[in-house]
ROTI-29582 format. One record per residue (C-alpha): residue number from 1; x, y, z; residue in one letter. Coordinates in pm, whole numbers. Layout:
residues N
node num->NUM&c1->X&c2->Y&c3->Z&residuo->a
...
//
This chain:
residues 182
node num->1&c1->8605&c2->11913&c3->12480&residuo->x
node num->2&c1->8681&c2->12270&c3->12610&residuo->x
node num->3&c1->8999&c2->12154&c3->12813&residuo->x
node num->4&c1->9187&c2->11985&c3->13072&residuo->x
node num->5&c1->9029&c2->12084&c3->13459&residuo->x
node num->6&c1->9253&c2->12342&c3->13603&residuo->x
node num->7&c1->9580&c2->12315&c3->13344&residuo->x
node num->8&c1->9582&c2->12617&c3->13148&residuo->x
node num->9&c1->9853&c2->12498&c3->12967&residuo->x
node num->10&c1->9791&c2->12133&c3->12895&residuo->x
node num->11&c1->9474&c2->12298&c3->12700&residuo->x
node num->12&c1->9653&c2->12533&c3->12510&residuo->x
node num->13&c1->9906&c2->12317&c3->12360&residuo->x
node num->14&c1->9616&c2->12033&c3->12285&residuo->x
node num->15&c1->9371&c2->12286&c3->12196&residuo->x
node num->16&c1->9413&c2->12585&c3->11881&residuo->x
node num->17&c1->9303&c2->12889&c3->11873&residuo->x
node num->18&c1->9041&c2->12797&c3->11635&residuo->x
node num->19&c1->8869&c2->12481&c3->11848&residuo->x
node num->20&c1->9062&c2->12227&c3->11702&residuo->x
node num->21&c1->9123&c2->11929&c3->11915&residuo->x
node num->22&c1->9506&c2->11837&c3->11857&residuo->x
node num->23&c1->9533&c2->11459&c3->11932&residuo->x
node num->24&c1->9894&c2->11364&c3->11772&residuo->x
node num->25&c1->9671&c2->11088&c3->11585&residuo->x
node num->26&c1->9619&c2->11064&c3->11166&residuo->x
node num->27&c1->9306&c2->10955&c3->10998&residuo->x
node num->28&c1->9120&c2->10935&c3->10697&residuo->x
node num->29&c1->8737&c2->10954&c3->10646&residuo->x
node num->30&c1->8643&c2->10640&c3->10486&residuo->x
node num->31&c1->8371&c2->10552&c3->10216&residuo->x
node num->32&c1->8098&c2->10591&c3->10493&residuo->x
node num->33&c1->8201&c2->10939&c3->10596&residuo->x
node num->34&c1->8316&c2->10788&c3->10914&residuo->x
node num->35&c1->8720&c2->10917&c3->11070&residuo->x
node num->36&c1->8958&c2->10602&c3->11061&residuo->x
node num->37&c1->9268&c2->10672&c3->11315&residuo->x
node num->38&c1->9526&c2->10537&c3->11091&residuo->x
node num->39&c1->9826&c2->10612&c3->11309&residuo->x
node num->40&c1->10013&c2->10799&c3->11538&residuo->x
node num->41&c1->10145&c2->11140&c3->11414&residuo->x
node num->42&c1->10458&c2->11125&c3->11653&residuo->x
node num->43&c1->10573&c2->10783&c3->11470&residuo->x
node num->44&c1->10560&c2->10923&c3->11068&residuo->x
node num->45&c1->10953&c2->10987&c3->10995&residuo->x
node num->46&c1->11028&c2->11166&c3->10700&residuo->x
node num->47&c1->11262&c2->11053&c3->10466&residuo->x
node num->48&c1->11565&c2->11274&c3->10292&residuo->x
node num->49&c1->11360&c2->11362&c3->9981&residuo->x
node num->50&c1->11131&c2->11500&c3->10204&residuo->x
node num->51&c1->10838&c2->11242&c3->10157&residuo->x
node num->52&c1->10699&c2->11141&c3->10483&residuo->x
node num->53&c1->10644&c2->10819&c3->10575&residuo->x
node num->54&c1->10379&c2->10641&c3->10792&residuo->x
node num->55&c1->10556&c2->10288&c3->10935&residuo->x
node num->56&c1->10249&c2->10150&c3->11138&residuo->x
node num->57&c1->10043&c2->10129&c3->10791&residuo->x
node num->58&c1->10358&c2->9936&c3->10668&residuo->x
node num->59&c1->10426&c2->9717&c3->10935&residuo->x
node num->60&c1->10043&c2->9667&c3->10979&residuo->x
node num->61&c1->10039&c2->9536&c3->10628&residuo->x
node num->62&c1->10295&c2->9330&c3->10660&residuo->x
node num->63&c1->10194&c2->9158&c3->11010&residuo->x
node num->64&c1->9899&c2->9003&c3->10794&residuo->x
node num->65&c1->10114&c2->8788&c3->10575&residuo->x
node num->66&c1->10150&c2->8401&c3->10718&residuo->x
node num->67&c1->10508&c2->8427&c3->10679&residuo->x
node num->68&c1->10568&c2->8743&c3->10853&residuo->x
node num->69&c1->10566&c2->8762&c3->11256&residuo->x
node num->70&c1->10717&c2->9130&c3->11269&residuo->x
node num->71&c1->10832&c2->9434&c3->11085&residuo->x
node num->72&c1->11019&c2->9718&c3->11173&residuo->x
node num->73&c1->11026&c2->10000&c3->10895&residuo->x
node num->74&c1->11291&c2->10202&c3->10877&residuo->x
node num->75&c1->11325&c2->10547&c3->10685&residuo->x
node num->76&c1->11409&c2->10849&c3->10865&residuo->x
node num->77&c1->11637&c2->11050&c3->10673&residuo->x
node num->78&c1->11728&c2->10834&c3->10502&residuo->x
node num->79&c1->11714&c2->10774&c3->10045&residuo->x
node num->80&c1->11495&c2->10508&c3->10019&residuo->x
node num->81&c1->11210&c2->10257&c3->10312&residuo->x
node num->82&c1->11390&c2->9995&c3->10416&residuo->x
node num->83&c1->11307&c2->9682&c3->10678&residuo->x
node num->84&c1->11381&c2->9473&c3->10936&residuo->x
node num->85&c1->11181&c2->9154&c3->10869&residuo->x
node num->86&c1->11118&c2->8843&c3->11154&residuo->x
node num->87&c1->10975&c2->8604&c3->10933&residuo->x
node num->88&c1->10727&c2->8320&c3->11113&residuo->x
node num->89&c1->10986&c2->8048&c3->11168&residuo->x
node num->90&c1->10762&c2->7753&c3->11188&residuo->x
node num->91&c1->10561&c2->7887&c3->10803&residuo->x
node num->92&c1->10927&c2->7919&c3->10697&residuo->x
node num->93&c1->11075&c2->7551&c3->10742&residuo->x
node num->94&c1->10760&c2->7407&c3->10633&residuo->x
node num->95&c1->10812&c2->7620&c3->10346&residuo->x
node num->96&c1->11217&c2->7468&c3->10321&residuo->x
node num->97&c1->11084&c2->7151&c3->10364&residuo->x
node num->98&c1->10837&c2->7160&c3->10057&residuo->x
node num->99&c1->11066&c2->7329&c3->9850&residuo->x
node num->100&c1->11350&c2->7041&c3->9970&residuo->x
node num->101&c1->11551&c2->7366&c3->10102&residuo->x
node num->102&c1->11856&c2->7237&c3->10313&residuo->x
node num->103&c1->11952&c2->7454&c3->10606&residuo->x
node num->104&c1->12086&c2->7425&c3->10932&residuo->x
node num->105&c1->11963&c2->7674&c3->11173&residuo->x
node num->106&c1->11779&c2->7933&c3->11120&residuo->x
node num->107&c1->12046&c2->8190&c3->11032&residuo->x
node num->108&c1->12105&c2->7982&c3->10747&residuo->x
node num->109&c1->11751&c2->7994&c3->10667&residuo->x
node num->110&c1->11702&c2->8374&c3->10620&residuo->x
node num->111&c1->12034&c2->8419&c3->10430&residuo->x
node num->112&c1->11881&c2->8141&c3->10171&residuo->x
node num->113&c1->11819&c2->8302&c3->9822&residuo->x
node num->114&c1->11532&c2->8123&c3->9731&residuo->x
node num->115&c1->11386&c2->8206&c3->10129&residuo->x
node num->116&c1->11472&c2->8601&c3->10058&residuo->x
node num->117&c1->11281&c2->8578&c3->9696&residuo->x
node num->118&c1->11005&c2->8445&c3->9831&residuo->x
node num->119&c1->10939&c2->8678&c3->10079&residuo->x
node num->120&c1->11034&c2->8949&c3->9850&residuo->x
node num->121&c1->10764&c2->8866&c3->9615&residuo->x
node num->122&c1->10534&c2->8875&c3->9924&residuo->x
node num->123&c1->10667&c2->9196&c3->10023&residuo->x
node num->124&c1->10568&c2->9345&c3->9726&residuo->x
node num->125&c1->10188&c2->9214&c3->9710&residuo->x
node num->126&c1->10171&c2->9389&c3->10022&residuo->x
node num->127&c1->10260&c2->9704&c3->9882&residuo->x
node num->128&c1->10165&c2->9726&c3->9533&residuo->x
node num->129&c1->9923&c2->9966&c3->9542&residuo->x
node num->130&c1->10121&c2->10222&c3->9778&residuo->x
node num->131&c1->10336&c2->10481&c3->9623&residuo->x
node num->132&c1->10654&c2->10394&c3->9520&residuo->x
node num->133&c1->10861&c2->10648&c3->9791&residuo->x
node num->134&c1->10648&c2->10441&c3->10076&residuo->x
node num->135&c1->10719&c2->10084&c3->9915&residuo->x
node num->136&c1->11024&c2->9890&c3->10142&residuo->x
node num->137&c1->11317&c2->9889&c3->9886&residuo->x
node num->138&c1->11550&c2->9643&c3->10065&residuo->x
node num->139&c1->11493&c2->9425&c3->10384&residuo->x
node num->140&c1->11659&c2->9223&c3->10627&residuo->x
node num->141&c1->11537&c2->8899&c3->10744&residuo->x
node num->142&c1->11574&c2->8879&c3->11118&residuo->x
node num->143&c1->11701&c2->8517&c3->11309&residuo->x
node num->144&c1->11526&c2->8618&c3->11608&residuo->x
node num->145&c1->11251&c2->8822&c3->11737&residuo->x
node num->146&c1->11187&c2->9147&c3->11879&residuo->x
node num->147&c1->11114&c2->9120&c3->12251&residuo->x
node num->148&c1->10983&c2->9310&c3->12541&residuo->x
node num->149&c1->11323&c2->9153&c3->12723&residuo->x
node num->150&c1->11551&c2->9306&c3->12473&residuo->x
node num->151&c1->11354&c2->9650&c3->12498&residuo->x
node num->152&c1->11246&c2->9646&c3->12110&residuo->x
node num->153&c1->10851&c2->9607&c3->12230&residuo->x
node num->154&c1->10632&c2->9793&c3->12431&residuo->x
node num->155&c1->10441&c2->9605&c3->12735&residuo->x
node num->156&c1->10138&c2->9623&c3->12416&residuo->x
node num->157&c1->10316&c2->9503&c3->12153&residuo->x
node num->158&c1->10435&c2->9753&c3->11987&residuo->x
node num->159&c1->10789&c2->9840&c3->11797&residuo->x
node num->160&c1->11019&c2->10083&c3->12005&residuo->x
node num->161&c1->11172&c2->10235&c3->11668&residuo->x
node num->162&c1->11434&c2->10407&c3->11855&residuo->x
node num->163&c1->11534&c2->10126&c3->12016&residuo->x
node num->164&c1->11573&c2->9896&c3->11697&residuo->x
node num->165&c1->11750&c2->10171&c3->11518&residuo->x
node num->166&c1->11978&c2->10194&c3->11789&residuo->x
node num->167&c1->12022&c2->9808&c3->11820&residuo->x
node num->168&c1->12080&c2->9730&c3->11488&residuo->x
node num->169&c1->12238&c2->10052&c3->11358&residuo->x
node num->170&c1->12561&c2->9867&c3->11177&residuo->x
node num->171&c1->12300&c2->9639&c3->10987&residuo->x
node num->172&c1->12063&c2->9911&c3->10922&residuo->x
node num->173&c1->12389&c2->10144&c3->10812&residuo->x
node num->174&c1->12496&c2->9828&c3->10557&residuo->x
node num->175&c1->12167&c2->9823&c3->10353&residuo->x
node num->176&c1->12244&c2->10149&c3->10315&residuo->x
node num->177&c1->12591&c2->10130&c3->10191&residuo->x
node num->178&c1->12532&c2->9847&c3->9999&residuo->x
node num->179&c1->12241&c2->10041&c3->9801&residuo->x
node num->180&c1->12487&c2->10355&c3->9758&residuo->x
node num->181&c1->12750&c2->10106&c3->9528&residuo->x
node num->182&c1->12488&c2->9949&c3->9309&residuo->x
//
C-alpha cells in the first residue's frame, strides 16, 4: 500500500518512515512461515509489573471450554489477571445434577464450592502452558450474561472491556482486596 487517496495525514500516522504498514493488529508467523493476526494491539493492557497482557488470546481460550459461554479478562494495572467468568448454565446444572449438587437459582449455583473448583481446574487446563504473569489468578463466576442490551457486547460479539470494568468495578475492586489480605 503507498497510502490513503488524498489524506496526507491518515498515511503518515498508518504508514513509517521506513514502509512499514502500521495496522494496530499482533501476529505471529506460524510453523508454515505464514502471519497469524492474533489480536488487536489497542486491546493488550499492561499490568503493574509491567508485563503486558493480551485478553482476546485468554478469553479465546476460554470460550472453547463446554462450560464456559464468556470471559472477560481483566488486568490493567493491576498485580495479578483476573476474570469475569459466565459459565454455560444449561452444562452447569447438568453438571449439579450428576454430582447431586442442590441449588436454587443460579446465583446459588456459581457461589457453590464444588461448582467454583470445577471450573477452576478447567481454568487452569486452559492455561497451563502460558506464562504464569498471563495465567487468570482469581475469577468470578457471573449469574448472567454479557449483552448487547446492557452495552457489555459489540453488535459482533465482542467484549466492551471498558464497559465491564466500569459495570462491575466494586466486584472487580473486591478480588482485588481480597487478594491484598491473604
Amino acid at each position: 500500500m503507498k497510502g490513503y487517496y488524498h489524506k496526507p495525514e491518515e498515511t503518515a500516522k498508518a504508514i513509517d518512515k521506513d514502509g512499514w504498514f502500521h495496522t494496530g493488529d499482533c501476529g505471529a508467523i506460524n510453523e508454515h512461515g505464514q502471519l497469524i493476526i492474533t489480536e488487536r494491539l489497542k486491546d493488550l493492557f499492561k499490568t503493574s509489573n509491567g508485563k503486558y497482557i493480551a485478553p482476546q488470546v485468554l478469553e479465546t481460550r476460554l470460550g472453547q471450554d463446554l462450560f464456559i459461554e464468556q470471559a472477560a479478562v481483566i488486568g490493567d494495572g493491576r498485580k495479578f489477571v483476573s476474570a469475569l467468568i459466565v459459565p454455560s448454565f444449561d452444562a452447569l446444572k447438568a453438571y449439579a445434577k450428576k454430582k447431586k449438587i442442590e441449588y436454587t437459582d443460579i446465583a446459588d449455583l456459581v457461589n457453590n464450592k464444588d461448582i467454583r473448583k470445577m471450573m477452576e481446574q478447567r481454568i487452569n487446563e486452559w492455561q497451563k502452558d502460558l506464562a504464569s504473569y498471563e495465567q487468570i489468578k482469581r475469577f468470578i463466576l457471573m449469574p448472567r450474561p454479557f449483552t448487547m442490551e446492557t452495552g457489555e457486547l459489540t453488535n459482533t460479539l465482542k467484549i466492551r472491556r471498558k464497559v465491564i470494568n466500569k459495570r462491575y468495578a466494586k466486584l472487580i475492586d473486591a478480588v482485588y482486596a481480597a487478594a491484598e489480605k491473604k
